[in-house]
N, C-alpha and C positions, 0 to 999 in steps of 0.2 A: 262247082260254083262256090264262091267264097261265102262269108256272112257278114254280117253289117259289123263297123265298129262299137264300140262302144258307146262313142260320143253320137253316133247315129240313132242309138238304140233311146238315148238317155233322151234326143232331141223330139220322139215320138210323143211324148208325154203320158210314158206308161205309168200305172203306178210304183212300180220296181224301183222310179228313180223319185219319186217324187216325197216330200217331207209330211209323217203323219198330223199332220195340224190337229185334226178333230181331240186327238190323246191330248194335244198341248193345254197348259191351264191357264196362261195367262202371257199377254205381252208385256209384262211388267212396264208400263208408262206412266209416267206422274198425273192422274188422274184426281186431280186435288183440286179443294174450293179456289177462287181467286183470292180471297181472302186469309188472312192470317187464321189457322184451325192446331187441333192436335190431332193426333192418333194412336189407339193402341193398339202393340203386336197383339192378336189372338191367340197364331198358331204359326209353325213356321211349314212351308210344303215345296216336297219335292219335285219341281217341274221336269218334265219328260223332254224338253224342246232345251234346254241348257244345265250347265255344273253346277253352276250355284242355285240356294237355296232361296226360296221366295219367302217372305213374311206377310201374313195376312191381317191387314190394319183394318180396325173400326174408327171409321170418323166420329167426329164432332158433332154431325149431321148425320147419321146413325145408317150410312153408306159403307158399304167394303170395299176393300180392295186391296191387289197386291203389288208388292214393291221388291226390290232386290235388295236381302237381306244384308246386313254390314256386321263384320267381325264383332264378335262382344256384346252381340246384341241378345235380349232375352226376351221369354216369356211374359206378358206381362207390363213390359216395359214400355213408357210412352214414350214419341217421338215428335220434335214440334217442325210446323209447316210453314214455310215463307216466314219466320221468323228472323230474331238475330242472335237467339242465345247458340253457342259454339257447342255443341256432343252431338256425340259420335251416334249416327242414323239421321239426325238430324239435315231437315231437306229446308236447303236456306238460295238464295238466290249468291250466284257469283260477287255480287256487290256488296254484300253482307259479310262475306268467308275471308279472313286473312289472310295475311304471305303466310307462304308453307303448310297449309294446313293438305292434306291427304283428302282427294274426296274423288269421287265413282257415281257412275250412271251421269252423265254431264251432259245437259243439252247443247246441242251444235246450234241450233237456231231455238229463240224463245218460243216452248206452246209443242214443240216436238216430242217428248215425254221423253228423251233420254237417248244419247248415240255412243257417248265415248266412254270407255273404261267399264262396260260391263261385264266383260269375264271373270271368272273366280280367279281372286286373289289378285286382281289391276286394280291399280290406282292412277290419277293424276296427282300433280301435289301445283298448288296455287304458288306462281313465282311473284307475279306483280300484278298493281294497279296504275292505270295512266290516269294520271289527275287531270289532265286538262281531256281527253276523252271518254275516261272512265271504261276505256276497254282493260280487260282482264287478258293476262298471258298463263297460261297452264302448261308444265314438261309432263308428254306424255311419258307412258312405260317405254314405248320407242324413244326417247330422249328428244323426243321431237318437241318446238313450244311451237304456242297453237295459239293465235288471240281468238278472246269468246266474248259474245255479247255482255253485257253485266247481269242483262236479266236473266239469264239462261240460269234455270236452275241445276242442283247438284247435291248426293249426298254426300256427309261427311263420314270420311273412315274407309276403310278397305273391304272389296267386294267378299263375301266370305267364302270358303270352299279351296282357301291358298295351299298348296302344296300337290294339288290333287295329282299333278304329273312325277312327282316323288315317288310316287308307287308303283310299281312294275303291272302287269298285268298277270304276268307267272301263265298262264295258258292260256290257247288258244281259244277254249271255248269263253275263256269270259272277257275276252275281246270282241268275240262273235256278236255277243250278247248287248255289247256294251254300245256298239254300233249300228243294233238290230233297231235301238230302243229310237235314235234318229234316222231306219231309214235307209246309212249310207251304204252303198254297194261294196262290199267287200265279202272275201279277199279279191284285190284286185291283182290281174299277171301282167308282168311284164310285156312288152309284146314282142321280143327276141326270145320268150320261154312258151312262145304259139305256134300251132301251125302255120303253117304257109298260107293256107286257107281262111285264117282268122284273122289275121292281121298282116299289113305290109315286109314286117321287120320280121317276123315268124320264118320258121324254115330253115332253121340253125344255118343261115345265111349271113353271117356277120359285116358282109364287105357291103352291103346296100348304102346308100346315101342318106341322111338322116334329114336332110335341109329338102325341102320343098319350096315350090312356088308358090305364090297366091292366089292363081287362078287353078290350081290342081284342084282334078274333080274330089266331091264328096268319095271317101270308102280308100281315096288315096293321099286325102289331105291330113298325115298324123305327122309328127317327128316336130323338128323346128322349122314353123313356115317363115317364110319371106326371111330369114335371117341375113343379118349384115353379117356377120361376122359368128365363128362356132369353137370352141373350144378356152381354155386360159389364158384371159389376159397377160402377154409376157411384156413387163414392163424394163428398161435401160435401168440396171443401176450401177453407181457411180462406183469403183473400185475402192477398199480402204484404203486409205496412205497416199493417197491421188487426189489433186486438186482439182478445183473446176475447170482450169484452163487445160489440163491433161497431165500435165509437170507431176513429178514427185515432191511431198511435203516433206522437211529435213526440221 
């Protein structure tokens, strides 16, 4: 008798697959007065649940709490809140921030505590403002632009922790490790390098079908389901020295 997929395994809701929350130390969200306040860094801490580094601010109002840290930022150092003055950490509303300025953790919608550009070492950078609406345009790291509320707040400066994929891993065990700490299941196999018994494509059976249907039952529904179409797009293109009409160019 076979065993269950993976994706079967994962859909139980064992904890094998599930994300250690309780380790984690903070949702880093803008948890700030309504009002114009400061803060200062305390300490800076390494959270378990993402790359970058957290920094722990003391308000104004003698509240903590933690934020995702900005390159060049220190010890010590205060940070101002719903303000207008321009540096770097500094959490100002989109209305506030100039063309071109670099800024991370960006609320999608006003009151959300933060959706875009939180990875280590992502930025957005502020393209434009519309004056007769006052919506804000921002190019993601995908080069994507995005219009944002004005209110939606954002920090200024780049997420820190940049480069962190520069670095190789060098072995296995401290990939092991590094994966252990979120939880995710690895190493994961192929499943052309499975048994028969484990998986569909298993069985050093090469010639199988990759494309399934949409109603294929559970334990056989893996590969590319419902696909319109499988393999590289082969696109017509134009010969050199050939014109559009088909002629030779002289």
């Amino acid at each position: 008798m076979g065993t269950k997929l993976i994706q079967q395994r994962r859909g139980k809701g064992s904890p094998t697959f599930r994300a250690p929350s309780h380790r984690f130390l903070s949702d880093a969200k803008y948890e700030f007065p309504q009002n114009e306040s400061r803060g200062q860094v305390l300490r800076f801490a390494d959270d378990p649940s993402r790359h970058a580094i957290l920094a722990e601010l003391l308000l104004e109002n003698g509240e903590k709490t933690y934020c995702i840290a900005a390159e060049s930022l220190k010890k010590n150092d205060v940070i101002a809140i719903r303000g207008n003055k321009i540096a770097v950490g500094n959490v100002l509303a989109l209305a506030q921030i100039p063309d071109g300025t670099p800024v991370f953790n960006v609320e999608r919608k006003p009151g959300d505590g933060g959706k875009i550009a939180r990875a280590s070492g992502t930025s957005a950078s502020v393209v434009s403002h519309d004056e007769e609406t006052g919506l804000v345009s921002l190019r993601l790291s995908s080069k994507e632009t995005v219009i944002f509320d004005p209110r939606c707040l954002a920090t200024i400066g780049i997420t820190c922790g940049g480069g962190r994929t520069e670095k190789p891993f060098m072995k296995a065990g401290s990939k092991f490790y590094a994966m252990k700490a979120f939880n995710r299941y690895y190493p994961r196999s192929r499943g052309t390098a499975m048994s028969a018994y484990d998986h569909p494509f298993g069985g050093k059976s090469f010639g199988k079908s990759t494309t399934v249907s949409r109603s294929t039952p559970p334990g056989r529904k893996v590969g590319q389901i419902a696909a319109r179409r499988t393999g590289r797009k082969k696109g017509r293109s134009v010969k050199t020295g050939e014109s559009k009409s088909g002629g030779s160019s002289k």
